[in-house]
C-alpha positions in Angstrom: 35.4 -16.3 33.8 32.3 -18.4 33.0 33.1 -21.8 31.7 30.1 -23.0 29.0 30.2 -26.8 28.6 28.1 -29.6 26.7 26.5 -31.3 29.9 25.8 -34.4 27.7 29.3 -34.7 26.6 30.8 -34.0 29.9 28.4 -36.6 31.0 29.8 -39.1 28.2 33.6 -38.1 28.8 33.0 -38.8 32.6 31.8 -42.4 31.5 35.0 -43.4 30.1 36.8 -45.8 31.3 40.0 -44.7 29.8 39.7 -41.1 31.4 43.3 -40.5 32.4 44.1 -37.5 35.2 42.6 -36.6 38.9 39.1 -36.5 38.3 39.3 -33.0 38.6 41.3 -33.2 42.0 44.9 -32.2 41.2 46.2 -28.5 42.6 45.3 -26.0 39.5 48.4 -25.9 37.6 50.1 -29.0 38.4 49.1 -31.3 35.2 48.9 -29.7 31.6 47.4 -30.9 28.8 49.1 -30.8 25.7 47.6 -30.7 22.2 49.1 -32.3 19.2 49.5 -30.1 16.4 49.4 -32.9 14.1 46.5 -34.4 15.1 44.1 -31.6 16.5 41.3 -30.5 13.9 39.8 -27.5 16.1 36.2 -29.8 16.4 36.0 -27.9 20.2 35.3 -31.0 22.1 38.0 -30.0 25.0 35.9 -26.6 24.8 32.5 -28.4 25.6 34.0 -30.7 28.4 36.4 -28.6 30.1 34.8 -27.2 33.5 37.6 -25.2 34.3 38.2 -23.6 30.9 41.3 -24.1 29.8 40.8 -24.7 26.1 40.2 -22.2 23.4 39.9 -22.7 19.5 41.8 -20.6 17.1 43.6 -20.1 13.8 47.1 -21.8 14.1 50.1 -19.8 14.4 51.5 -18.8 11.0 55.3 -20.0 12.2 53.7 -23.1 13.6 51.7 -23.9 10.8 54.7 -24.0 8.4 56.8 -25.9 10.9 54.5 -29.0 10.2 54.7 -31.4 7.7 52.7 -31.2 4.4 50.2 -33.5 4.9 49.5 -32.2 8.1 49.2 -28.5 7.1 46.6 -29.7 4.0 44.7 -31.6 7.0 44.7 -28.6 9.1 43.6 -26.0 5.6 41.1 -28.7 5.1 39.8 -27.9 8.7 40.1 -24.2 8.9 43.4 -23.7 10.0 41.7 -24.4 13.5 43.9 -26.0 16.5 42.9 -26.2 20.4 45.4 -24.0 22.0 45.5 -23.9 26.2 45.1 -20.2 26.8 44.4 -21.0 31.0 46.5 -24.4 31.3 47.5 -23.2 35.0 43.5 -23.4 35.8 44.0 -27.3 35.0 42.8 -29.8 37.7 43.5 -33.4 35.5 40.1 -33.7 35.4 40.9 -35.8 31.6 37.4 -34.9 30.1 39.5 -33.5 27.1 41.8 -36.3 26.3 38.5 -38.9 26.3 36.6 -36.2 24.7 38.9 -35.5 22.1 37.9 -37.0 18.8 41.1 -37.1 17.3 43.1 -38.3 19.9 45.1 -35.0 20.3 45.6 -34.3 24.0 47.2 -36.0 27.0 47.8 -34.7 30.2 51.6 -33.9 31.5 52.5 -33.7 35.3 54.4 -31.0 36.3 58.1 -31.4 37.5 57.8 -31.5 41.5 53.8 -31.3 41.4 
């Protein structure tokens, strides 16, 4: 698989003091990141930064679209229907790029049980 990112943003996320995770050190597959439905807008940022790549953007499930509240499915027809889903979350290393990267605050990044 060949992972694309923004050098520049990497570069930025990388500067953040607030970076939560490993620094890209953890065993693949023993953190996750979990995206927010409620708050991701599909901008790709977690896309650009990710070096081992984990995200995708798409079109938001149909049964998880309707599970939302109103407000947040508007938000979400205003943006495309687009959400960050985590396609290759076992290649995660905690790295946190993403969840500094993120412009809408949408990920964080979950240990595993017994990792």
């Amino acid at each position: 698989m060949t992972v694309k990112t923004i050098p520049e943003k990497v570069a930025r996320a990388a500067k953040n003091p607030k970076r939560p995770g490993e620094l890209c050190r953890a065993e693949p597959g023993s953190w996750v990141p979990v995206v927010d439905r409620a708050k991701c807008e599909g901008k790709s940022d977690c896309v650009e930064v990710c070096p081992h790549g984990v995200f995708e953007v798409g079109t938001i499930d149909e049964d998880e679209f309707l599970a939302l509240p109103f407000f947040v499915r508007l938000k979400l027809r205003v943006h495309g229907k687009q959400t960050a889903y985590t396609p290759n979350a076992g290649a995660c290393q905690a790295c946190g790029l993403c969840v500094v990267a993120c412009p809408e605050h949408a990920i964080t990044l979950t240990q595993l049980a017994g990792a």
